[in-house]
N, C-alpha and C positions, 0 to 999 in steps of 0.2 A: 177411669176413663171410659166416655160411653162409644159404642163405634155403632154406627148403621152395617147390619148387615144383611139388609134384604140382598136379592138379586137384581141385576141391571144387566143390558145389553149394549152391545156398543158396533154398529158395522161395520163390515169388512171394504176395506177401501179396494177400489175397481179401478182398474187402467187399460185401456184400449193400447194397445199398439199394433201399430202397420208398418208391414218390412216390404222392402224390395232389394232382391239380388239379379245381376246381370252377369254372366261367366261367359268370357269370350275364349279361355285356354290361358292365354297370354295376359288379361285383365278383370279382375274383379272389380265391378262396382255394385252398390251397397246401398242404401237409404232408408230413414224411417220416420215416423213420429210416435212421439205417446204424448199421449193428453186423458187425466184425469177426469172422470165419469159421475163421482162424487167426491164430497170434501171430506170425509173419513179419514182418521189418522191414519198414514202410510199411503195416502193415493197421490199419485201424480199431480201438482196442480195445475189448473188451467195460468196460462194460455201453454198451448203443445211445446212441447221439447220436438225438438230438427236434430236427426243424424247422419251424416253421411261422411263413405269411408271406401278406400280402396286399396286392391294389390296390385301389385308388379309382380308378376312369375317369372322371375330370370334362371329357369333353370333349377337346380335345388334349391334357390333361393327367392324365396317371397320380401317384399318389401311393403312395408302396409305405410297408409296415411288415413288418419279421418279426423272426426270435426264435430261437437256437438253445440248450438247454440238456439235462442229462443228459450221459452219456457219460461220459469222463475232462476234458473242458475245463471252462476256465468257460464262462457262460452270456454269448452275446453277444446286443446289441441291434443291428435296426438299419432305415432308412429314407432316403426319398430320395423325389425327385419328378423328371419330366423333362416335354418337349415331345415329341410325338409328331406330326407330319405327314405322315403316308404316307412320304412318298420321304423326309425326313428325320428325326432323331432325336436327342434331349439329354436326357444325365442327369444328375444329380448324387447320389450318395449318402454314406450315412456312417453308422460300425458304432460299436459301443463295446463295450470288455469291462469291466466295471465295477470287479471283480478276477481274481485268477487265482492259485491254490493251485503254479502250475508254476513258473512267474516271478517271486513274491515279491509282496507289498503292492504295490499300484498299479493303473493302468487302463490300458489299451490301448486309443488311436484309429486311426481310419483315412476317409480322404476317397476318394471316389473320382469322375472327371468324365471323361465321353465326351462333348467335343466336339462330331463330328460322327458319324453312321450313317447313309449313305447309302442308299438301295434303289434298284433300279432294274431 
């Protein structure tokens, strides 16, 4: 078996993203984009990905919601809430793609729980 094994190169895929956060005490809101810069494998592709997301601080308790859609993917949802205590911290969230034009007819879930987050 004969194999080529000169050297090759291959770029590094590049993605812009732009954030915004707004903190009012009481409200978090959130937004962003990425959009892909080159077509290199692992870059974002054009056209931009849209995200936006927010909290509720009720106290030790945060209540999140946010939202990603545009781009190449579908559009996912998602939310969660946790306990916040200074030195400690608990989440729980969970997203959903409702469909998805890459993967075929169906939805895509996901849970996801942090235990514990210690500070100190």
């Amino acid at each position: 078996m004969n194999r080529d094994r000169s050297s090759f190169s291959t770029g590094l895929p590049t993605t812009l993203h732009v954030n915004s956060t707004w903190d009012q005490g009481l409200v978090t809101l959130n937004g962003g984009a990425s959009i892909g810069l080159n077509e290199d494998a692992g870059a974002v592709p054009s056209p931009a990905a849209l995200h936006v997301d927010g909290t509720l601080h009720l106290g030790p308790v945060p209540i999140r919601a946010g939202a990603r859609f545009f781009g190449t993917q579908a559009v996912a949802l998602s939310g969660g809430f946790g306990l916040d205590l200074g030195f400690y911290r608990f989440d729980l969230g969970a997203s959903i793609t409702p469909s998805t034009s890459t993967l075929g007819s169906g939805a895509r879930y996901a849970v996801s729980l942090s235990l514990a987050t210690i500070r100190f």
